[in-house]
C-alpha positions as CSV (number, residue, x, y, z in Angstrom):
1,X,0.0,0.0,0.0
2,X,1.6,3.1,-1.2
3,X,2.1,6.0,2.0
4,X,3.2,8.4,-0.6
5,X,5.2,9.7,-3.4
6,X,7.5,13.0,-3.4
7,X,9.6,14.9,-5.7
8,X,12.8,15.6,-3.4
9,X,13.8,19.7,-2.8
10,X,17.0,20.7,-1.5
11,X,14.6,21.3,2.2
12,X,14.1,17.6,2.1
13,X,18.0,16.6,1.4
14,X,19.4,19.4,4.0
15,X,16.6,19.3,6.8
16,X,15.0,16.2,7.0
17,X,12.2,15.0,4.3
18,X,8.8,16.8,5.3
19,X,5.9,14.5,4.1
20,X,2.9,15.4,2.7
21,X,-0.4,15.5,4.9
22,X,-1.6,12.9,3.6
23,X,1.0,10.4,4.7
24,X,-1.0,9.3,7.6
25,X,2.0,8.3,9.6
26,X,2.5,8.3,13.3
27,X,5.2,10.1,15.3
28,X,7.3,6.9,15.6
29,X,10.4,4.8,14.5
30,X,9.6,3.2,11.1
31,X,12.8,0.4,9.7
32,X,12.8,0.6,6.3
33,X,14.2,-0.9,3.4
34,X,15.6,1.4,0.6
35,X,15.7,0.3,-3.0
36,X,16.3,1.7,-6.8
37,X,13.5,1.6,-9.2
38,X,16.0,-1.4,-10.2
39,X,15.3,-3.1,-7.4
40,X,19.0,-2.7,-6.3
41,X,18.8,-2.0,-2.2
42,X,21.1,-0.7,0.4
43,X,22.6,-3.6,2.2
44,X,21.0,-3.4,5.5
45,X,17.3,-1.8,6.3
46,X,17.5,1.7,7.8
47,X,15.6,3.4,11.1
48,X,14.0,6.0,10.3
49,X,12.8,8.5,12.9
50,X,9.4,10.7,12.3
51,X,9.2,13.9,14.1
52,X,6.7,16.6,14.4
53,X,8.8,19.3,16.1
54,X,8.7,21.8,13.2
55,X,4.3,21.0,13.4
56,X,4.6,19.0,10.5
57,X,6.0,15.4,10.0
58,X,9.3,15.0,8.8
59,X,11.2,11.9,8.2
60,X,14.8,13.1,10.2
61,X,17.3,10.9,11.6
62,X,17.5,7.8,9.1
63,X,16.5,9.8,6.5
64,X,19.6,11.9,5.9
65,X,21.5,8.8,5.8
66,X,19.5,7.0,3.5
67,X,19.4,10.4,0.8
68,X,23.6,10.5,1.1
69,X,24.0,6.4,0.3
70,X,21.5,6.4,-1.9
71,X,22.9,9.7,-3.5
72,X,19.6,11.7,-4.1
73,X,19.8,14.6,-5.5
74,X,17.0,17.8,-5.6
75,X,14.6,16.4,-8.4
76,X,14.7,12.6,-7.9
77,X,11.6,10.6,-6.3
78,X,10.9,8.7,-3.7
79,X,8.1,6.6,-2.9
80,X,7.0,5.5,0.7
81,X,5.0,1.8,0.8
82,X,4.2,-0.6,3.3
83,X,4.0,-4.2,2.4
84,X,2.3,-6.7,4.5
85,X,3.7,-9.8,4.5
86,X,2.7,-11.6,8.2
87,X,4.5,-8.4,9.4
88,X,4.2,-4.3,8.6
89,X,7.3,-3.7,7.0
90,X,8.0,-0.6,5.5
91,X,9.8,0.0,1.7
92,X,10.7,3.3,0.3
93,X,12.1,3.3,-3.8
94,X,14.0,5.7,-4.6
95,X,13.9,7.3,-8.5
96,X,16.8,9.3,-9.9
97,X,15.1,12.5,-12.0
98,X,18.4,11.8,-14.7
């Protein structure tokens, strides 16, 4: 079930990646696994931390290490989705814009 999709700004690549209101999310710790529109994924899964300190949600922690070994760049998409599979587990794919 796709969360959502974003087009990345240099906000979301310097500050952490605000989501849009529709996300639904909770303020929580969400582990993740990070692939290419390839299907090519970062070795290991990766925590990523929501906050709401700024009043709206915003993928922090996690986030900026997943956007700097994943090497997005302002422009390239990502897409938030939860699989279910006996367990919630969370799957972001990340889309370069080049």
């Amino acid at each position: 079930m796709e969360i959502f999709t974003k087009q990345l700004t240099p906000v979301d690549l310097e500050r952490g990646l605000v989501l849009p209101p529709r996300s639904n999310l909770e303020h929580r710790e969400l582990s993740t696994i990070v692939e290419s529109s390839a299907g090519t994924r970062l070795p290991d899964p990766v925590t990523i931390y929501c906050s709401t300190t700024s009043g709206r949600l915003v993928f922090t922690r996690g986030w900026l290490d997943i956007a700097r070994d994943a090497g997005l760049r302002s422009g390239d998409t990502v897409t938030f989705y939860q699989e279910v599979n006996g367990g919630a587990q969370y799957k972001m794919r990340v889309r370069n814009a080049g």
